[in-house]
C-alpha positions in Angstrom: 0.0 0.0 0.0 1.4 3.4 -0.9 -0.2 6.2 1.4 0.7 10.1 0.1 1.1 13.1 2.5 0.8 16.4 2.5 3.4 18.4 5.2 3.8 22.0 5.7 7.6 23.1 6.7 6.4 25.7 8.8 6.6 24.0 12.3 9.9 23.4 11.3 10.8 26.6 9.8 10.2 28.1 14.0 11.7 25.2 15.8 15.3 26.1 13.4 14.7 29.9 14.3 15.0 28.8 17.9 17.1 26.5 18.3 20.9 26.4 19.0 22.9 24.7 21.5 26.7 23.7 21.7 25.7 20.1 19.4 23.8 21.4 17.2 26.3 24.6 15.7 25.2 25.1 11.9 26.6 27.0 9.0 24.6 29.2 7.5 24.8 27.6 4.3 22.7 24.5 5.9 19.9 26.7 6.5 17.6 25.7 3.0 14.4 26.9 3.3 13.7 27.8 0.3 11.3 24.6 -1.4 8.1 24.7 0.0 7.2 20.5 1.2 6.2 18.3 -1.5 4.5 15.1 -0.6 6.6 11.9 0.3 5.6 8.6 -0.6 5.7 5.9 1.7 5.0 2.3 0.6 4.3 0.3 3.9 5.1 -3.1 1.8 8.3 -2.1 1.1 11.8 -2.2 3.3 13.8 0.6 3.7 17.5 1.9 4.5 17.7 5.6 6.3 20.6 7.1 5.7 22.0 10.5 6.9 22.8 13.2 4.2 25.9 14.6 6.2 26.9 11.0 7.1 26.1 9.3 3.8 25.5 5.8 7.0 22.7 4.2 7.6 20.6 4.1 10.6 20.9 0.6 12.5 20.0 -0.9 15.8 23.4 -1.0 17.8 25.1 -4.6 17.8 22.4 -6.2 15.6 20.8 -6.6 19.5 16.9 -7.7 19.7 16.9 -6.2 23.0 14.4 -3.5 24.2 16.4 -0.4 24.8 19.1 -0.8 22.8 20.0 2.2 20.8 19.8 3.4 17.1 23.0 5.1 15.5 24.7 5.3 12.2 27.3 3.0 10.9 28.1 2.6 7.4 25.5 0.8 5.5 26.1 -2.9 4.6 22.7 -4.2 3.8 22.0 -6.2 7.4 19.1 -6.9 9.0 19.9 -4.6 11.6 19.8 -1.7 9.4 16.4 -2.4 7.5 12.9 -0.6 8.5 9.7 -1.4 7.7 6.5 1.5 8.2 3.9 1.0 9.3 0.4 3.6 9.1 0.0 4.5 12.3 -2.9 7.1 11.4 -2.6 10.9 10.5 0.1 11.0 8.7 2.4 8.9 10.9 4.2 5.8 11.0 5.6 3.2 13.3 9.3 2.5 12.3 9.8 -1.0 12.7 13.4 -2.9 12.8 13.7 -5.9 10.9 16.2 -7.5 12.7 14.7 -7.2 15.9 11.0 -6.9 15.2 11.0 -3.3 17.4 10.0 -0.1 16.5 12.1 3.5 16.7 11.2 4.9 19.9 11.8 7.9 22.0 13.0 7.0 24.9 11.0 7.7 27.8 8.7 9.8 25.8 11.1 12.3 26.3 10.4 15.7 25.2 14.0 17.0 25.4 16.7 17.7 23.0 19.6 15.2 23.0 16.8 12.5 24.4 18.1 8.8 22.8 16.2 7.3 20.0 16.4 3.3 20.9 14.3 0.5 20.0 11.0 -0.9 22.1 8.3 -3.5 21.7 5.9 -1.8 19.4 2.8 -0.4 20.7 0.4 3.1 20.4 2.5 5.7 21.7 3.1 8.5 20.2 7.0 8.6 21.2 6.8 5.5 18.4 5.7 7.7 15.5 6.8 9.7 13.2 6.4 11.9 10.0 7.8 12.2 7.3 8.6 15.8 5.5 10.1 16.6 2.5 13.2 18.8 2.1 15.4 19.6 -0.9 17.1 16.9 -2.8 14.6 14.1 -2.2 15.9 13.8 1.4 13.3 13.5 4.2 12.9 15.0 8.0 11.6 12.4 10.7 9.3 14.2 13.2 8.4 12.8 16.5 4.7 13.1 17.5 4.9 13.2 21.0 7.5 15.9 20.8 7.7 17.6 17.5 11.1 17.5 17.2 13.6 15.8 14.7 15.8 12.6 14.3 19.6 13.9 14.2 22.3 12.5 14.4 24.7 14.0 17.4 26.5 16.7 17.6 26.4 16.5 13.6 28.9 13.5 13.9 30.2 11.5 10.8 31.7 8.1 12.6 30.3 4.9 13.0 28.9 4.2 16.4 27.6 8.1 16.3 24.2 7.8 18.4 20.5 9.1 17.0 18.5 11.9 19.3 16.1 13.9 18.7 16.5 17.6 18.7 14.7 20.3 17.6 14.5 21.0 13.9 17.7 23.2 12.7 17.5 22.7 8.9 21.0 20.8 9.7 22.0 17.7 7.5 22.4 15.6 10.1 18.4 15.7 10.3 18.2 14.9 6.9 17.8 11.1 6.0 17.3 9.8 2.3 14.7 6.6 2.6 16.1 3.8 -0.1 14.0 1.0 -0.7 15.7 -2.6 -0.1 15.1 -6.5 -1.1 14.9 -8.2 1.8 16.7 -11.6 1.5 19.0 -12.5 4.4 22.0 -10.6 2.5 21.8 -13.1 -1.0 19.8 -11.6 -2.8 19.8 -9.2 -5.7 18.6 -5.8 -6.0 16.0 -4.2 -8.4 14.7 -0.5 -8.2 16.1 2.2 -6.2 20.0 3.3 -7.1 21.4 6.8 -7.8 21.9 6.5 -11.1 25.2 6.5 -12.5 28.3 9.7 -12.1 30.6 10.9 -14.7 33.2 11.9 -12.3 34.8 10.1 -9.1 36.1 11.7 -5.2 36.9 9.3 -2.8 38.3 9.3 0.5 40.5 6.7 2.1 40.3 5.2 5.6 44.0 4.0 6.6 45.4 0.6 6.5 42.4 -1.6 7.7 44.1 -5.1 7.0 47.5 -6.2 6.9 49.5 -9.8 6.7 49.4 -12.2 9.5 52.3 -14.7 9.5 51.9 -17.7 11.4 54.2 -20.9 12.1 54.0 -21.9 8.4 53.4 -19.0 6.7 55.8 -16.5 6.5 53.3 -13.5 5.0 54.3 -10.5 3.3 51.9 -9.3 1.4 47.8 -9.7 1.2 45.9 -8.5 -2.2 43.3 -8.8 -4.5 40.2 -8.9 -2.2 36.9 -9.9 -2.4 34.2 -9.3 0.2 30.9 -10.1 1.1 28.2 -9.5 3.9 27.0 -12.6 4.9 24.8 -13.5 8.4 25.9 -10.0 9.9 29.6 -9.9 9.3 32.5 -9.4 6.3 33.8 -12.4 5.0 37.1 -11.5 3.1 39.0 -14.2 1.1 42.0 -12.5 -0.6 45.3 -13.2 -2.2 48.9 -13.5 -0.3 52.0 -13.7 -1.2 55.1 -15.7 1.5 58.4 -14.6 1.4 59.4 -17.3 -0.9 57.4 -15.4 -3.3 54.7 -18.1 -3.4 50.8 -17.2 -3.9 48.1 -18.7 -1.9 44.9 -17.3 -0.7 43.2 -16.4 2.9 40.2 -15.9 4.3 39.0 -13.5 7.4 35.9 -12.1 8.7 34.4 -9.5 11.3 31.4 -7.9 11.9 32.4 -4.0 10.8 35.3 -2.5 9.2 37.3 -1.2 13.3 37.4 -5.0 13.8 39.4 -6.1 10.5 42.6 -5.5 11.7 42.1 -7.8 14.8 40.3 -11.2 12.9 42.0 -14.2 12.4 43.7 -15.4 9.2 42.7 -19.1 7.9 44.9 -19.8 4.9 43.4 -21.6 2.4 46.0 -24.6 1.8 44.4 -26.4 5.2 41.2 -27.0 2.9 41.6 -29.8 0.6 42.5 -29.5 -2.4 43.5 -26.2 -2.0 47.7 -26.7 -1.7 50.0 -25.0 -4.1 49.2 -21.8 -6.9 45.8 -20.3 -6.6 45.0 -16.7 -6.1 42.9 -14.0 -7.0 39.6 -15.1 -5.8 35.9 -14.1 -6.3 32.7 -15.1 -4.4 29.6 -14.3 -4.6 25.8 -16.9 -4.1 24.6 -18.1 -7.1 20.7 -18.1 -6.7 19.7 -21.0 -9.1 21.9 -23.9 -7.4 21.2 -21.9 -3.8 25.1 -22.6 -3.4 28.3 -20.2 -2.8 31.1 -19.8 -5.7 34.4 -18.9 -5.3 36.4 -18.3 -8.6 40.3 -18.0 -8.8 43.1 -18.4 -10.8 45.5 -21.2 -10.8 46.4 -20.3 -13.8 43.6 -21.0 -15.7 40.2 -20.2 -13.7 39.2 -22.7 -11.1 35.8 -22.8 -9.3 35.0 -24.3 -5.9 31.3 -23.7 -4.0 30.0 -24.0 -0.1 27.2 -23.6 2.1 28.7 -21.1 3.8 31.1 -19.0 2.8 32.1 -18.1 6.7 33.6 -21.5 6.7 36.3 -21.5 4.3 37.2 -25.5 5.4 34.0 -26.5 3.5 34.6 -25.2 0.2 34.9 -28.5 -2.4 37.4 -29.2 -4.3 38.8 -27.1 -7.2 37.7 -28.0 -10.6 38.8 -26.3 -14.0 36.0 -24.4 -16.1 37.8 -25.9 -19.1 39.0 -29.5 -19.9 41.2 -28.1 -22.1 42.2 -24.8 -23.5 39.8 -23.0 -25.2 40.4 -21.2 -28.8 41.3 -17.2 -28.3 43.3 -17.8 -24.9 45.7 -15.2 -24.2 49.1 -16.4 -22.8 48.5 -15.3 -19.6 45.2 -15.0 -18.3 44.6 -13.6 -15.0 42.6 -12.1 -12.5 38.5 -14.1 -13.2 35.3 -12.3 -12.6 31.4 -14.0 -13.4 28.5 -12.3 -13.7 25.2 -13.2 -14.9 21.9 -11.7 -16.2 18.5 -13.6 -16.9 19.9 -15.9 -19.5 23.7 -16.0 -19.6 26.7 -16.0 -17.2 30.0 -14.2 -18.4 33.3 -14.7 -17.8 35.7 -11.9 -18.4 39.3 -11.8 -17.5 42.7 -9.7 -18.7 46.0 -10.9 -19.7 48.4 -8.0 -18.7 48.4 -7.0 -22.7 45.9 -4.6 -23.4 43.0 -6.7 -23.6 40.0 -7.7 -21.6 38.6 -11.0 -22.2 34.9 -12.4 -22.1 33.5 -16.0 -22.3 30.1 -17.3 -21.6 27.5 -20.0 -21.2 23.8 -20.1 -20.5 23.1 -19.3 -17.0 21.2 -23.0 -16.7 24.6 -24.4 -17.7 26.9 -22.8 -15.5 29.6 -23.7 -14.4 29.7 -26.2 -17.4 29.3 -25.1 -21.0 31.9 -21.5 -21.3 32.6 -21.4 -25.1 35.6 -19.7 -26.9 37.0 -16.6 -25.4 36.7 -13.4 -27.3 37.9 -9.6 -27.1 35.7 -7.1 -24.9 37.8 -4.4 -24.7 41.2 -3.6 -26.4 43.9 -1.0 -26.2 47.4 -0.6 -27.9 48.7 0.0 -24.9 49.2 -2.6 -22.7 49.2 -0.8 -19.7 45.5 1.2 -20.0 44.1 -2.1 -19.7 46.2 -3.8 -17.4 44.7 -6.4 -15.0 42.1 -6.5 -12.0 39.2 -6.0 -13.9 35.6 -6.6 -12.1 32.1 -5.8 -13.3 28.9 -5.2 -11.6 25.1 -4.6 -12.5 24.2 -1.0 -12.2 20.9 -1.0 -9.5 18.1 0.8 -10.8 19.3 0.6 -14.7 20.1 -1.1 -17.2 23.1 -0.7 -17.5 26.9 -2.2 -16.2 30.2 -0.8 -15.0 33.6 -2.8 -15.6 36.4 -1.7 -13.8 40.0 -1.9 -14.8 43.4 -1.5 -13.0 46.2 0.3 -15.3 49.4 1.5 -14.5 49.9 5.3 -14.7 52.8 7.9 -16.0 54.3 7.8 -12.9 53.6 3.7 -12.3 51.2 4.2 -9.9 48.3 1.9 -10.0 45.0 3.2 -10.8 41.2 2.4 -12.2 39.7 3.3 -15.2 35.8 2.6 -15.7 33.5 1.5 -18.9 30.0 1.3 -18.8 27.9 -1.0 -21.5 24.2 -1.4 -22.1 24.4 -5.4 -22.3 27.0 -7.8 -21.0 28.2 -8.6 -24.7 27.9 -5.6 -26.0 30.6 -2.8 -26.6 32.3 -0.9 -23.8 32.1 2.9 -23.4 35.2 4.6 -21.3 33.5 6.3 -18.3 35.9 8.0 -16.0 39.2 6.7 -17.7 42.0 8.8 -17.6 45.1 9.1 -15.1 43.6 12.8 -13.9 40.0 12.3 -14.1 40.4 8.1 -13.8 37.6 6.1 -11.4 40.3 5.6 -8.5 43.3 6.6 -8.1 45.6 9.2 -6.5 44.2 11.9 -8.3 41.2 12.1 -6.8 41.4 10.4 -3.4 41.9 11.9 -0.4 42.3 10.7 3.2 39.7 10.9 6.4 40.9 13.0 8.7 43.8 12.1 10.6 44.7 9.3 8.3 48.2 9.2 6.8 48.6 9.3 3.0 50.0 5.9 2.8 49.4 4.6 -1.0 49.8 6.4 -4.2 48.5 2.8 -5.7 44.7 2.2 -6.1 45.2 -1.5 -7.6 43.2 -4.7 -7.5 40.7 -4.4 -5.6 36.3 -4.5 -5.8 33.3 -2.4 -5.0 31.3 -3.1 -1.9 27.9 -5.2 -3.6 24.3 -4.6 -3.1 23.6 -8.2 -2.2 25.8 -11.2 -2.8 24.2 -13.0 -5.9 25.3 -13.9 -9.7 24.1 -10.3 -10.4 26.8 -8.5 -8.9 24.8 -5.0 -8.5 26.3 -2.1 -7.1 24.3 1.0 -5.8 25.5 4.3 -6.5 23.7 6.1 -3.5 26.5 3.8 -1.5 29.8 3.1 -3.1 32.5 1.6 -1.2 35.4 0.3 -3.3 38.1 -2.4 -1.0 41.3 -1.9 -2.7 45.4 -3.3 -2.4 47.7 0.0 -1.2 51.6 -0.1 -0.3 54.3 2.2 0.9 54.7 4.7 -2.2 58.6 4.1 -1.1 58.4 0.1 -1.1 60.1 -1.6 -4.3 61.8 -4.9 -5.2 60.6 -7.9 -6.6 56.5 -7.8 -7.2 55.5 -10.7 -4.8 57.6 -8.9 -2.3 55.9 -5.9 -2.2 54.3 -4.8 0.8 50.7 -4.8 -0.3 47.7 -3.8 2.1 43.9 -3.6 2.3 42.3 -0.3 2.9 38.7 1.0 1.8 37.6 3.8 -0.5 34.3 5.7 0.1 32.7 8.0 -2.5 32.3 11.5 -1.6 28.9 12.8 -3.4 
C-alpha cells in the first residue's frame, strides 16, 4: 500500500529559528528553506534503509541486539538486517518504524520531550513517542518528526563516525536531520537488488580510511603481502577471502571475517592450503551466491580459472574441491590469463578476465549451464597500450538501470596503479570509457583523499572491488552507497612484485 502526505515546513521553519545549542552549531549555508514540502511517498510493503545526508550511514540498531532499549546510531550501511525498517500507518500522517532484525519499533525514549533525548528500539505499541512523520526537504531527502514531541531525528553533535548515536533535537534545517529513505530487497544478504540506485556519475572523489588489514604470519606462513580482495556481507559480518604472497614469493589465498570495518585489523587469518584441495598456486579469488543452485562460488586463478562452492562461505574448510571451467584450452586464450570475474543476467553467465596486454577478455554459457558449458573466449575491450588495460578487472550490474560498469586497473605515467571505468548497455555488448584517464580516472591518487587524521599511505589504487548490493550472480552495485576495498603499499616500497608490501584499505565515495 502506498499512502501520500501532505506536510507543511512551517513547524519546522520556528523550531530552526529557535534553536541552538553547543551540538547542534550550523553554518549558514545549511539553513535551506527555500522549497516549500512536497509530498513523500511511503509504501508500507516495502523495506527501507535511512541514511544521513551529512553521514552518507545508515541508521541501525546498535550490535544487531533484539533487545528493548538498545540504541539506534549510524554505521556505514552494509545491507543487514539490523539496518532495514519497515513503516507501518499509524494514522494521520504517521508511521511506526519497525526494525527488521529485531521486530522493534524507533522509539523515544521515555517519551522524552527533550533535546539530545536517545532514540532506541521498544516493543511496538500506540504511543506517540513510536511515530513519526515524514517531511520533505530539498534533494529528495526527508525530516523524521516525533509526534509526542515535534522535534527531529539527528544525528549528534552532527557526527560523521560509525557508532555516532541518534537523538532527537529540535529541527535546525541541519544535514544531520536529513535522511534519504532507499527501498531494499529483503533476502537474508543473497539476494539481488532491483529499483532504487542513484543512477550513474561521470566523475569520481573518494576518501581513504587507513590501512584496515595487513598480513598475519603464522608458524607456516611466512606473510608478506595480502591482495586482491573480495568481500561479502554474509549472516551479519565481512567475510574476506584475498590473495597472499610468503616470502618465498609463493601465492596462496586467505580468508577472514568480522562484523564491521574497526574490527578487520584484529580477525584471524585461515589460509586456504588447510582446505583440501586447496595446496599449491591459486590466487585471486571471487565469491559471490549463485541463486539457481542456492550454493556459494568462489572463482580463482591457478592459472587458468578454477571454481569451488560452499554452504557457507564463513567456513572456508568447506569449500569443495577445485575443478577447471575448461578440460582443455579454449580457442582465443591469451598467454597469460589472470585475474577471473562471473556475472550473470536472466539468461547467460559471463566470464571476463585480462591478460596484462591490453585486452580484456569475455566467455560465456547459459546461465542453466553454469559452471559447465563456457565457449571460446573473445575480445571485450582492447587497447594498444598494454598498460591502459592492465589487469584486475571486475564488473557489476548498475541497481536501478540497465546498465553495467567494468572496472580496470592500469598503471599510470608515474607507475602508480589506478582504475579506469567503462560502462555498457548489455553484458556482450561494446564498452564505453567512463571515467578513464590518469587525472580524471575512477580511483586513483588523483582524486582520493584521506579521512581526517589518516596518513597518505598509497599512491596505488590496484586490484581491488566495489562493496555489492547483495551477494548474488548479479553483482549490482548502488551508486547512493559506493565503497570500493582496494590493495595499497608504501609509495617508497620496491623490489621484486611478490615482495611488495601490499595492504587492504577502503575507498568511500564522496557525493
Amino acid at each position: 500500500m502506498r499512502v501520500v502526505l501532505q506536510l507543511s515546513l512551517l513547524s519546522t521553519m520556528v523550531a530552526a529559528a529557535t534553536a541552538c545549542g553547543p551540538a547542534e552549531q550550523l553554518d549558514e549555508a545549511e539553513l535551506d528553506f527555500g522549497d516549500a514540502a512536497e509530498s513523500v511517498t511511503i509504501d508500507t510493503a516495502a523495506t527501507y534503509t535511512i541514511a544521513g545526508v551529512q553521514s552518507g550511514k545508515c541508521v541501525e540498531v546498535a550490535g544487531g541486539s533484539t533487545a528493548d532499549g538498545a540504541g539506534l546510531q549510524i554505521a556505514t550501511c552494509n545491507g543487514s538486517a539490523r539496518q532495514q525498517f519497515r513503516m507501518e500507518s499509524a494514522g494521520g500522517g504517521y508511521y511506526r518504524i519497525r526494525n527488521v532484525g529485531s521486530d522493534r519499533c524507533m522509539d523515544v525514549t521515555g517519551a522524552s520531550t527533550t533535546d539530545g533525548a536517545r532514540v532506541q528500539q521498544y516493543s511496538c505499541w500506540t504511543g506517540e513517542n513510536q511515530q513519526w512523520s515524514f517531511t520533505d526537504v530539498t534533494g529528495g531527502a526527508v525530516r523524521l518528526t516525533a509526534r509526542h514531541s515535534g522535534k527531529s531525528m539527528d544525528v549528534y553533535g552532527r557526527g560523521t563516525a560509525d557508532g555516532t548515536a541518534v537523538i532527537q533535537w529540535a529541527s535546525n534545517g541541519g544535514t544531520n536531520q536529513q535522511f534519504r529513505l532507499t527501498p531494499v530487497t529483503s533476502g537474508g544478504g543473497t539476494g539481488g537488488s532491483d529499483g532504487g540506485g542513484c543512477g550513474l556519475p561521470t566523475s569520481f572523489r573518494w576518501q581513504s580510511s587507513g590501512i584496515l588489514v595487513s598480513p598475519k604470519s603464522d608458524s607456516t606462513h611466512n606473510i608478506v603481502s595480502i591482495k586482491d580482495p573480495t568481500v561479502v556481507f554474509h549472516n551479519d559480518r565481512y567475510n574476506i577471502y584475498a590473495t597472499t604472497a610468503n616470502t618465498a614469493g609463493n601465492w596462496q589465498m586467505t580468508h577472514l571475517n568480522f562484523t564491521d570495518w574497526p574490527q578487520a585489523a584484529s580477525a584471524s587469518h585461515y589460509y586456504m592450503d588447510r582446505t583440501p584441495g586447496f595446496s599449491g598456486y591459486r590466487c585471486a579469488p571471487q565469491i559471490f551466491f549463485f541463486r539457481p543452485q542456492n550454493k556459494w562460488y568462489l572463482i580463482y586463478q591457478s592459472q587458468p580459472p578454477q571454481f569451488s562452492t560452499t554452504d557457507d562461505p564463513s567456513r572456508p574448510e568447506t569449500w569443495s574441491r577445485p575443478q577447471n571451467f575448461f578440460s582443455s584450452t579454449p580457442a582465443g586464450m591469451p598467454s597469460l590469463p589472470i585475474d577471473y570475474w562471473v556475472i550473470c543476467d536472466s539468461a547467460n553467465c559471463y566470464l571476463f578476465f585480462t591478460g596484462d596486454d591490453g585486452k580484456m577478455y569475455r566467455s560465456q554459457t547459459a546461465l542453466r549451464n553454469f559452471p559447465s558449458g563456457f565457449g571460446p573466449i573473445s575480445v571485450a575491450l582492447q587497447d594498444s597500450n598494454r598498460n591502459n588495460l592492465f589487469e584486475g578487472s571486475s564488473t557489476y550490474k548498475i541497481k536501478g538501470m540497465d546498465k553495467y560498469l567494468t572496472l580496470i586497473e592500469a598503471i599510470g605515467p608515474t607507475g602508480a596503479r589506478f582504475y579506469r571505468s567503462f560502462t555498457a548497455d548489455r553484458l556482450d555488448g561494446a564498452w564505453t570509457p567512463l571515467a578513464h584517464t590518469w587525472n580524471a580516472p575512477f580511483a586513483g591518487q588523483n582524486n582520493v583523499t584521506y579521512a581526517s587524521g589518516v596518513a597518505d599511505w598509497s599512491d596505488d589504487v590496484s586490484h581491488g572491488e566495489l562493496l555489492r548490493d547483495g551477494n548474488d550472480e548479479t553483482a549490482t552495485i548502488d551508486t547512493c552507497n559506493l565503497q570500493f576495498l582496494y590493495q595499497g603499499r608504501d609509495p617508497r616500497s620496491g623490489g621484486e612484485y611478490s615482495q611488495l608490501p601490499y595492504r587492504l584499505g577502503l575507498l568511500r565515495a564522496v557525493r
